[in-house]
Each structure stands twice: as structure tokens, then as C-alpha cells.
C-alpha positions, -999 to +999 in steps of 0.1 A: +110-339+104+075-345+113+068-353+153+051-387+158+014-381+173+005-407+200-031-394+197-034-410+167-032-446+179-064-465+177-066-498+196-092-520+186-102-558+197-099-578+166-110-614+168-090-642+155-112-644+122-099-611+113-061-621+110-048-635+080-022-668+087+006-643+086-003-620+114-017-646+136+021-664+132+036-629+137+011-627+168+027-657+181+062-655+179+057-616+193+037-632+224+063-659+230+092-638+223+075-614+253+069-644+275+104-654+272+122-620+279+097-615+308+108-649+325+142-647+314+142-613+334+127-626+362+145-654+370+174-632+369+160-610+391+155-641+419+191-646+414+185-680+396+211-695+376+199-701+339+223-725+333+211-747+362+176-739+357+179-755+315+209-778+329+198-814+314+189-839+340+216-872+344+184-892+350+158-897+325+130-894+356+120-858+340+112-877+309+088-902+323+073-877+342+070-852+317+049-879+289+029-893+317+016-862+326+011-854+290-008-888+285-036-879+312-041-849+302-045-858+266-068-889+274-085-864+301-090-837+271-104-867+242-126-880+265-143-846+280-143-831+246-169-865+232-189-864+261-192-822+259-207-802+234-184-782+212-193-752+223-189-757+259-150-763+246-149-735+224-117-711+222-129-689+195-116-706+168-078-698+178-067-736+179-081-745+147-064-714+128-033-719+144-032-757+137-058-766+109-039-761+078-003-759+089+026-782+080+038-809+105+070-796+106+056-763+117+037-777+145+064-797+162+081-756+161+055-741+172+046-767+203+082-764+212+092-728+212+053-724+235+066-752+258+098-736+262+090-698+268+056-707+290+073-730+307+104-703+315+079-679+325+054-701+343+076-727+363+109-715+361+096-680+371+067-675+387+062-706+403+098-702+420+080-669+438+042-683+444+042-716+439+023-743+417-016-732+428-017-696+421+010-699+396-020-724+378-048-695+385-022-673+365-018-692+341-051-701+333-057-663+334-034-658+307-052-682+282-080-662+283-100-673+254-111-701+273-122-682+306-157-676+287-158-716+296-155-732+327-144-764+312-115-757+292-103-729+324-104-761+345-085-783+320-057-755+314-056-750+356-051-788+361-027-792+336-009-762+351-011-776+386+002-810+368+028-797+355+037-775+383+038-806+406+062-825+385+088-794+381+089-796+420+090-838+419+119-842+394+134-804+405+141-799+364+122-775+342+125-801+313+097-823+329+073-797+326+087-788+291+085-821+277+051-825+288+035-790+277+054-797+245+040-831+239+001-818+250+004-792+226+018-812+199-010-842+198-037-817+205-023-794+175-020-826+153-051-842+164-068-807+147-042-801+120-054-836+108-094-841+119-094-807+100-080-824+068-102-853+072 
């Protein structure tokens, strides 16, 4: 049997123009799969109950908070976006492949499964340990094809900070989740379908 070489690994940046639909989708669900293991872990490790963490609220408060938030920051987004050049908003292109030709139905799974991993990792994690501000500085760390902008960094901070600040008002992960989910959603459909127009 032939030994397996570690030497022989090359790592290489590739940019998002050099994956085909099927390994950016692969790249994904690997990503959010990782996020969700990693948060999963942790809040085991804080001695948090899933259960109560993903318990549904008996109020819909969550949900009110959850679409306002996702309102502002839409509106916030549109109108920054037509009063800023493109490229002062650019992300390299990653939004557009991910969401430019893909089928509704595929969005809606896509903004979900994000909300619900990020959201696990972000709020029901690492927020529970450092709370909302440097949880938001992490966060906007981890998208870090916008850190070559200052604009989009600040717009994925604030919306972190947002979202942060109504896990702790409602005191249920699903407000947050509702609202990434929702933000992603109009954003991914606003692209999916400018694109087509």
C-alpha cells in the first residue's frame, strides 16, 4: 500500500471566478456545515442547553423584532448602495455567483441554512462568552471579502450588532435568525433577479 505524502499538498488562493457553480455550492455547505459543528460544540462546552437555546418562543416578539431589523438594514443597504459607487461595495463577485443565476427555491435554502448555522455560532455561541460588540468585530472578520471596503465591513458590523442586540432583547436565537434569514434572502433575490433583468 502506498503511504500518503503530506508534502505533496499545494494550497493555493483561488478567487471566486475560478470555481465552477458546483464547487462554489460544495464550498458553501462545507463552510456552513463547519460553522455549525463549531457552535454546536461550543455551546456545549458553556453548558448551554440546545433545546432551550432553538426552544420556539410562546410570543411572536422574536418575530417582529427579527423583520424589523431586517427592514433597516435592507432599506439601509438600497439606499447606501445608489448613493456609493459599485466598487466601493464590491465583494469580489461572490454575491452575484452565488445568487445571479440560481433558482428561487434554492435561495430561500441557502438564506436559511446561513441564518441558522451563523446565527448558532455567532449569537448562540460566541456572543454568550463576549458579548454583542466584539462578537460584531468577529463577525465582520469572518466575511472577509468585504474588509478590502470600509463600507460593506461597517454594514456587516452594524447588522451584527443589530442582531446581537435583539437576541439579548427577546432572549431567543430565532429573532436573530429570522432577521439574518430575511436580509439574506431579499438581498440574494434582489441580485438573483436585477441580474436576469
Amino acid at each position: 500500500m502506498k503511504k500518503f505524502n503530506f508534502r505533496n499538498i499545494r494550497v493555493r488562493k483561488v478567487t471566486v471566478d475560478e470555481l465552477d457553480d458546483r464547487m462554489l455550492l460544495i464550498n458553501l455547505y462545507m463552510t456552513q456545515s463547519l460553522i455549525f459543528i463549531i457552535g454546536f460544540v461550543w455551546v456545549l462546552f458553556q453548558r448551554q442547553n440546545v433545546n432551550k437555546l432553538f426552544s420556539f418562543p410562546k410570543t411572536l416578539d422574536f418575530l417582529y423584532f427579527g423583520a424589523g431589523l431586517a427592514l433597516i438594514v435592507i432599506i439601509l443597504d438600497l439606499l447606501i448602495s445608489k448613493f456609493v459607487p459599485d466598487e466601493a461595495m464590491d465583494d469580489g463577485g461572490v454575491n452575484d455567483r452565488m445568487f445571479g443565476n440560481r433558482p428561487v427555491w434554492h435561495i430561500i435554502v441557502i438564506s436559511f441554512i446561513v441564518a441558522v448555522c451563523e446565527e448558532l455560532l455567532f449569537r448562540g455561541a460566541i456572543q454568550y462568552a463576549i458579548g454583542p460588540y466584539w462578537t460584531s468585530i468577529v463577525f465582520a472578520v469572518i466575511h472577509i471579502r468585504y474588509l478590502k471596503h470600509w463600507i460593506p465591513t461597517a454594514i456587516v458590523f452594524l447588522s451584527s450588532y443589530g442582531l446581537g442586540l435583539i437576541y439579548e432583547h427577546t432572549g431567543s436565537i430565532w429573532a436573530p435568525i429570522v432577521a439574518h434569514f430575511l436580509i439574506d434572502l431579499v438581498m440574494g433575490l434582489i441580485i438573483r433577479f436585477r441580474r436576469k433583468s
